[in-house]
Structure formats: C-alpha cells, structure tokens
C-alpha positions as CSV (number, residue, x, y, z in Angstrom):
1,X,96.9,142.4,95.3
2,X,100.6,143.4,95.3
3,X,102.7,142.6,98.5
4,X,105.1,145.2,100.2
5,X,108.3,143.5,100.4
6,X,109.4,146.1,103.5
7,X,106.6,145.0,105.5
8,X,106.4,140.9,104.6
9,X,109.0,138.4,105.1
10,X,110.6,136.1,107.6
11,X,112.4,138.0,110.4
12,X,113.1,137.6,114.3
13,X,110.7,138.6,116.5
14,X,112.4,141.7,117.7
15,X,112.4,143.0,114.4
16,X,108.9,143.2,113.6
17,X,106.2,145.8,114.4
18,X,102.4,145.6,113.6
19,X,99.7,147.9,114.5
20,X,102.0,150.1,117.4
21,X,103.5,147.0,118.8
22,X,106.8,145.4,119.0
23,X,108.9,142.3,120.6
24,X,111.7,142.3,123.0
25,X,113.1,139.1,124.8
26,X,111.5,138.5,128.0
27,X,114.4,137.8,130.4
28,X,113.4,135.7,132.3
29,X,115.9,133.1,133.5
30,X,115.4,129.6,131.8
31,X,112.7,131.5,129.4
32,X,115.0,130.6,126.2
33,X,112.8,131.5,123.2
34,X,110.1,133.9,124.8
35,X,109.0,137.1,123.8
36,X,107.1,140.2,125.7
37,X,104.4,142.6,123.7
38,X,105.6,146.1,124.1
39,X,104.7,149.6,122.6
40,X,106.4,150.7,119.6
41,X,109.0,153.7,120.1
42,X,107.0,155.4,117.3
43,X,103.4,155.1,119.2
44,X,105.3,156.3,122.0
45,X,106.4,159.2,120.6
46,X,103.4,160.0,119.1
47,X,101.4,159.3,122.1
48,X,104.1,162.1,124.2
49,X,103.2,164.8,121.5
50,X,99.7,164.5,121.9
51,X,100.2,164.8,125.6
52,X,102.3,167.9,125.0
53,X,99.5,169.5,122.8
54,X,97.2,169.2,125.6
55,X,99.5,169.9,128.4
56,X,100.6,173.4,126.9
57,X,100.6,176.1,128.8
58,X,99.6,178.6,126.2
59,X,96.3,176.6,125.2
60,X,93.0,178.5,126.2
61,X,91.5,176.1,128.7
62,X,90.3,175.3,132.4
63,X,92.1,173.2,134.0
64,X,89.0,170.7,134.3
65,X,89.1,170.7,130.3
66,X,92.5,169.8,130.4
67,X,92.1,167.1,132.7
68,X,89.1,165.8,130.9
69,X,91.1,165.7,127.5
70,X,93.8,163.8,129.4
71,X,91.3,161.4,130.3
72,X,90.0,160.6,127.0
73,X,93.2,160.5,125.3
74,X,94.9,158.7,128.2
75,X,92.4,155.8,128.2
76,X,91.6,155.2,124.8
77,X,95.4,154.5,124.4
78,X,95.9,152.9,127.3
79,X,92.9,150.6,126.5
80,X,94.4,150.1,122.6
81,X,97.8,148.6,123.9
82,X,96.8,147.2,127.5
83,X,98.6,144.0,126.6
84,X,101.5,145.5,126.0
85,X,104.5,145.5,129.0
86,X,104.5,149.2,129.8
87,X,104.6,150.1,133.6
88,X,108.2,151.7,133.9
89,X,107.5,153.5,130.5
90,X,104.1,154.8,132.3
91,X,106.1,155.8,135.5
92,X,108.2,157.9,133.3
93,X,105.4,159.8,131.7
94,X,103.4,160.0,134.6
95,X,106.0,161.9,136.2
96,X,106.4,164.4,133.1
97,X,102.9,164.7,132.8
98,X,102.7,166.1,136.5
99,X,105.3,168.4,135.8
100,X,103.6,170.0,132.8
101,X,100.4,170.0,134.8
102,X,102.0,172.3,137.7
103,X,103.8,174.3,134.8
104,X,100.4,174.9,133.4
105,X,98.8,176.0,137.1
106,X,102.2,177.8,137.5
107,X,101.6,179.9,134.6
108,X,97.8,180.3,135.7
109,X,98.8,182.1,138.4
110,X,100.3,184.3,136.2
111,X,100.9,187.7,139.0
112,X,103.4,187.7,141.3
113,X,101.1,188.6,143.9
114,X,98.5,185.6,142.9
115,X,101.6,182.8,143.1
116,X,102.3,184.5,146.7
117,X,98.5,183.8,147.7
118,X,98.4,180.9,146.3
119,X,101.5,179.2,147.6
120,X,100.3,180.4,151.0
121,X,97.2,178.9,150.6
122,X,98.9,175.3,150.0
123,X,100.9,175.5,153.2
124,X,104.3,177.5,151.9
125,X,105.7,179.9,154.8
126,X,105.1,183.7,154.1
127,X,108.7,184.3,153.6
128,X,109.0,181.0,151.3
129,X,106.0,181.8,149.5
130,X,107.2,185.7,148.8
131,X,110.9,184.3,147.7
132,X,109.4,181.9,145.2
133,X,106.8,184.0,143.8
134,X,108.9,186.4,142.4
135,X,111.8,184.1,141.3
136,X,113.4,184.8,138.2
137,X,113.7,181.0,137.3
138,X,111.5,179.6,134.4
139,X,107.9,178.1,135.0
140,X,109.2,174.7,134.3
141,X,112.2,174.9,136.6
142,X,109.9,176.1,139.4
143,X,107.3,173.1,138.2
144,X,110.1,170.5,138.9
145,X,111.3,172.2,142.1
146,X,110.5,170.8,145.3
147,X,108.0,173.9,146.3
148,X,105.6,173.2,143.7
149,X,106.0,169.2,143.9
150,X,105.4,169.4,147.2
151,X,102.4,171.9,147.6
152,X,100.7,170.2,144.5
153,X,101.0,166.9,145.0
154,X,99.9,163.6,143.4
155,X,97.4,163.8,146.4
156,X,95.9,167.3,144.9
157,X,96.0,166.2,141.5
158,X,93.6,163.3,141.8
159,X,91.2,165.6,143.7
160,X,91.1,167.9,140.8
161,X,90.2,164.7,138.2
162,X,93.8,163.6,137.3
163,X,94.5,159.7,137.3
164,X,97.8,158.3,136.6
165,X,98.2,156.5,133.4
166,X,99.8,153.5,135.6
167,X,97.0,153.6,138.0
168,X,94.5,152.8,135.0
169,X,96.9,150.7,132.9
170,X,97.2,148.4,136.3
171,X,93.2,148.2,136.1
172,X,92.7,147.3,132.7
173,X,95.7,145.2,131.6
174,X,95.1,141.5,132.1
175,X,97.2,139.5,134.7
176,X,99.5,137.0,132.3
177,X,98.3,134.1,134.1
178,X,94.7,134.8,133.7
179,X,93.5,134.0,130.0
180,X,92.2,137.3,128.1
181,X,88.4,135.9,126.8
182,X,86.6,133.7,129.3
C-alpha cells in the first residue's frame, strides 16, 4: 500500500485535519498543552452551501418540505461532529438560516396586496403594513429588517417545525465531564 506523504507525517495538533475535524488550543488558563475538537472550515463551508440549496427562494417547495429537509440535513450533521466545539459557529448560522427562511416566506407572498394581508395578520399597523408591502427594497433587505424579524419570530418558526441547530447540538453533544460510552 503506498502512503500519501501530504496526508502522513508528524505535525502539531493545529495542523492536522481528519474526517471534517480540526484542532485549536483550548485557552483555558493553566491548560498548557490541551487541545479542543472543532469543525473543519471546509465541512463548514460545505455544510453552509447545502443550507443555501435548500433555503433558496426560487426552489419549488412548501414551506413544510423545506423545513423537513432542514431537519434531516441539520441533524445528520449535527449528529456526525457533536463532539466537536461549535456553539458560537451554530449561533451564526442559526441566525442566517432565519433570515433566508423569512426571505423565502417573503418571496411567497409574492403580491403586493398578499404581503399587506399578511403583515396585518402578524400584528404590523395598517399604515406600516401598506408602507412595507410595497417597498422597493430587496427581499433579503426586508428579511433582515426589523418588520419581518419581528412579525416572524423565532417563536413562529418553531411552530411551523423549525428547530435551531444550537438547540439540537445542546441535546446531543456530550457534556466534557461526562465520559462518551457508559
């Protein structure tokens, strides 16, 4: 069996990567010598463009598909690198996530007239609802702006199926001082 030279060999700790995962210091004051399991910029990225596939507002499904695809894709990852020292990572994505989410149910709306309805519906003012229906913004400027962040909330979300990667990542990663196989 031949041995690839760029993958073997003696290096530190926060230059090696195997299967998605990497090394950084754990800083940790009198912790000389200690290192922390973390996710791989690569499996990150490829982890975000997955996300985006199934978070894009042109692709032809219910919002319920989209959430259930989410799911699947959200824990099977999550459950892959659950050792790994994520959460601030997660927090980030979370966020973007949501955003694409209201971009998506922005879109949905599609008419002028609908958004107006709509907005109404979730508790915006007539004369706020009518202003912001027919903005000229872009859907993702109006998806990050306070009226849609605060008429579909986090609350909303998880009534429609959505759970927050750090939410699940906090159930199924192990607590360091509890030992993995019992």
């Amino acid at each position: 069996m031949t041995i690839n030279k760029q993958k073997s060999g003696i290096r530190r700790p926060t230059q090696f990567q195997v299967l998605g995962h990497g090394f950084v210091s754990s800083y940790e004051k009198g912790a000389k010598g200690k290192f922390q399991l973390v996710v791989s910029d690569k499996s990150m990225d490829k982890l975000k463009r997955e996300l985006k596939t199934i978070t894009r507002k042109t692709s032809p499904m219910s919002f319920d598909e989209r959430i259930q695809k989410l799911k699947l894709l959200q824990r099977g990852w999550l459950n892959y690198f659950r050792l790994a020292n994520m959460t601030s990572k997660l927090q980030r994505i979370d966020a973007w996530v949501r955003n694409r989410l209201r971009y998506c149910i922005w879109t949905d709306w599609k008419k002028p007239e609908r958004k107006r309805k709509n907005l109404i519906r979730l508790g915006v003012p007539y004369g706020k609802a009518y202003a912001f229906s027919r903005t000229r913004k872009g859907g993702w400027a109006i998806a990050q702006s306070p009226i849609l962040n605060t008429t579909i909330t986090l609350e909303r979300l998880r009534k429609r199926g959505y759970e927050s990667m750090e939410v699940y990542y906090q159930k199924v990663s192990p607590m360091f001082d509890e030992p993995l196989y019992t």
